[in-house]
Structures are given as structure tokens and as C-alpha cells.
C-alpha atoms as a printed R data frame, in Angstrom:
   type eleno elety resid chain resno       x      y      z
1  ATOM     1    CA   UNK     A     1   0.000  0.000  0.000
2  ATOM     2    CA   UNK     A     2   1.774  3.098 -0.998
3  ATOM     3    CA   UNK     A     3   1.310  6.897  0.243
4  ATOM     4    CA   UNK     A     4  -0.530  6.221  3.700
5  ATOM     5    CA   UNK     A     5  -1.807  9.386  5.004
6  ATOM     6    CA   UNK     A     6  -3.287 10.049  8.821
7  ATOM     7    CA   UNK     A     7  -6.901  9.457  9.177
8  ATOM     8    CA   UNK     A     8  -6.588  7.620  5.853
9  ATOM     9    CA   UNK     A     9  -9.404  4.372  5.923
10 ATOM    10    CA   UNK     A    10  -7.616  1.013  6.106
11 ATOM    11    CA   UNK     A    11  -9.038 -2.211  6.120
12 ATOM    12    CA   UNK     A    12  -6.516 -4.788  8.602
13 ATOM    13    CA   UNK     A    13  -6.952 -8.287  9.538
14 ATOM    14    CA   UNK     A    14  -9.339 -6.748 12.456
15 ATOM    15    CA   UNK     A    15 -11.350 -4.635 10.644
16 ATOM    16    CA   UNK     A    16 -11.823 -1.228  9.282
17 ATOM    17    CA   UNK     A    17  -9.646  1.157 10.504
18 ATOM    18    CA   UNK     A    18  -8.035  5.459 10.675
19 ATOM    19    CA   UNK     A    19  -4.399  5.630 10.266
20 ATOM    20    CA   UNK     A    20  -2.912  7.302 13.153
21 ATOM    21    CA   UNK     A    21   0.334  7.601 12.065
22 ATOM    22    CA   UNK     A    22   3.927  5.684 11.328
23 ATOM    23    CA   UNK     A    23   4.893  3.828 14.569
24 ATOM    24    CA   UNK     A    24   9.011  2.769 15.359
25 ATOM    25    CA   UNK     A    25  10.698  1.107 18.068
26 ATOM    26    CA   UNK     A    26  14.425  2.120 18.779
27 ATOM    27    CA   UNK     A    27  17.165  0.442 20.720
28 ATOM    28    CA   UNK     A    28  18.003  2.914 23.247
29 ATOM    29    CA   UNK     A    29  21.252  2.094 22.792
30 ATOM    30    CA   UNK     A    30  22.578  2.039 19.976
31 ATOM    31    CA   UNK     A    31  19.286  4.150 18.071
32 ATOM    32    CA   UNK     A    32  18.988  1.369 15.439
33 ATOM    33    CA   UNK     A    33  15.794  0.946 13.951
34 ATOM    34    CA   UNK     A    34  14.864 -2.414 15.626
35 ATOM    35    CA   UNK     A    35  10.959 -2.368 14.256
36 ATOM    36    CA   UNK     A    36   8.255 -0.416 12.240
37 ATOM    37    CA   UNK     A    37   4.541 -0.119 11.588
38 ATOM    38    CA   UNK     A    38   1.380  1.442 11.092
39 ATOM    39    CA   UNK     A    39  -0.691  2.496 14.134
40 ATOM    40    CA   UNK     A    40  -4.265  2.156 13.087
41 ATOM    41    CA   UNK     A    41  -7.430  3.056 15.234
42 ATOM    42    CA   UNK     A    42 -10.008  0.566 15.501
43 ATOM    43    CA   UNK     A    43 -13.526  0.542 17.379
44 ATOM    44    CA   UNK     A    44 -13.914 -1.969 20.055
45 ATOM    45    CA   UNK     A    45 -15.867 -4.846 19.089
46 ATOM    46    CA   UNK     A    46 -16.425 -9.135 19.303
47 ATOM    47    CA   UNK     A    47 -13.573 -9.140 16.630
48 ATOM    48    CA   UNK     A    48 -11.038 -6.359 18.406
49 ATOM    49    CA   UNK     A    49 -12.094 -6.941 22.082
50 ATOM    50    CA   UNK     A    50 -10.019 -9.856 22.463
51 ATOM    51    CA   UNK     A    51  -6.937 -8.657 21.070
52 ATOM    52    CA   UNK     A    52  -6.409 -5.735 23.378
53 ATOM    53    CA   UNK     A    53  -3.953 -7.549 25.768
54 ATOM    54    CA   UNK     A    54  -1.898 -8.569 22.050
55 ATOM    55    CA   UNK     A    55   1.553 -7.228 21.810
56 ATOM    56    CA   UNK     A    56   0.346 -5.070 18.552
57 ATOM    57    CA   UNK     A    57  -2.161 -3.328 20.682
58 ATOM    58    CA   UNK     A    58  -0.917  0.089 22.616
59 ATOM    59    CA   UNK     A    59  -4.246  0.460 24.304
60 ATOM    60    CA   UNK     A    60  -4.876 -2.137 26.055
61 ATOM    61    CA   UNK     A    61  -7.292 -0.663 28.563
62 ATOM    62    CA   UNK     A    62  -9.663  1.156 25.684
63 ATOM    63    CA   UNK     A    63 -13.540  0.698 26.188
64 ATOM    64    CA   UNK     A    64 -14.196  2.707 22.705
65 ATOM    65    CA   UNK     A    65 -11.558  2.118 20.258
66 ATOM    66    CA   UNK     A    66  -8.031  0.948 20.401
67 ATOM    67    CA   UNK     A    67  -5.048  1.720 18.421
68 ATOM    68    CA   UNK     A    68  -3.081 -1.605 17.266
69 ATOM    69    CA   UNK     A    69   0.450 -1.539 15.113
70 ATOM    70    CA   UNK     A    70   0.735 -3.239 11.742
71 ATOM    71    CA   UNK     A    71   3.020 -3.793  9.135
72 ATOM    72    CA   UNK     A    72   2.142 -2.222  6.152
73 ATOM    73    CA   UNK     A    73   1.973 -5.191  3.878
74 ATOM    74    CA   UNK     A    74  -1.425 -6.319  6.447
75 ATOM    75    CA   UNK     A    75  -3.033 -3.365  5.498
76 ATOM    76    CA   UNK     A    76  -5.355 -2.491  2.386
């Protein structure tokens, strides 16, 4: 998927989703890019509900919607 854009609509293997933006993890160490992904928001349903305590998910406490990390070649 090329040219991803904040608040674009992406469909992921959870559902139908915003773009919240690019998402990267750094060693704190030595700064090298260790991983990368798109943070997506998606509502809390049956489907996302159980996946908030996944690694992927950075809100795992959310009662509305939750924002999740993927790699870009999941989304469409």
C-alpha cells in the first residue's frame, strides 16, 4: 500500500480502521531501527475486544476504540 496518510481508511486483519500515524521502536542504545509499523485506530468490538492484551495493541485498557500496530503489507 503506498502513500498512507493520517486518518486515511484502512481495512486490517481486524477490521476497518483510521491511520494514526507511522509507529518505530528504537534500541536505546545504539538508536537502530529495531521495528516499524502502522498504528491504526479501531472501534472496540467481538472481533477487536479480544486482542487488546496482544503485543500489537498500545491500548490495552480502551472501552471505545483501540489503536493496534501493523506492518504495512497487512493493510489495504
Amino acid at each position: 500500500m503506498a502513500n498512507i496518510a493520517i486518518n486515511q481508511k484502512v481495512r486490517t486483519p481486524l477490521g476497518e480502521g483510521y491511520v494514526q500515524g507511522q509507529f518505530s521502536v528504537l534500541d536505546p542504545i545504539t538508536e537502530a531501527l529495531v521495528s516499524k509499523g502502522i498504528a491504526v485506530r479501531l472501534p472496540i468490538n467481538e472481533v477487536t475486544q479480544p486482542h487488546l492484551k496482544d503485543s500489537s495493541c498500545l491500548t490495552s485498557h480502551a472501552v471505545l476504540s483501540g489503536v493496534w500496530v501493523f506492518q504495512e503489507s497487512e493493510l489495504t
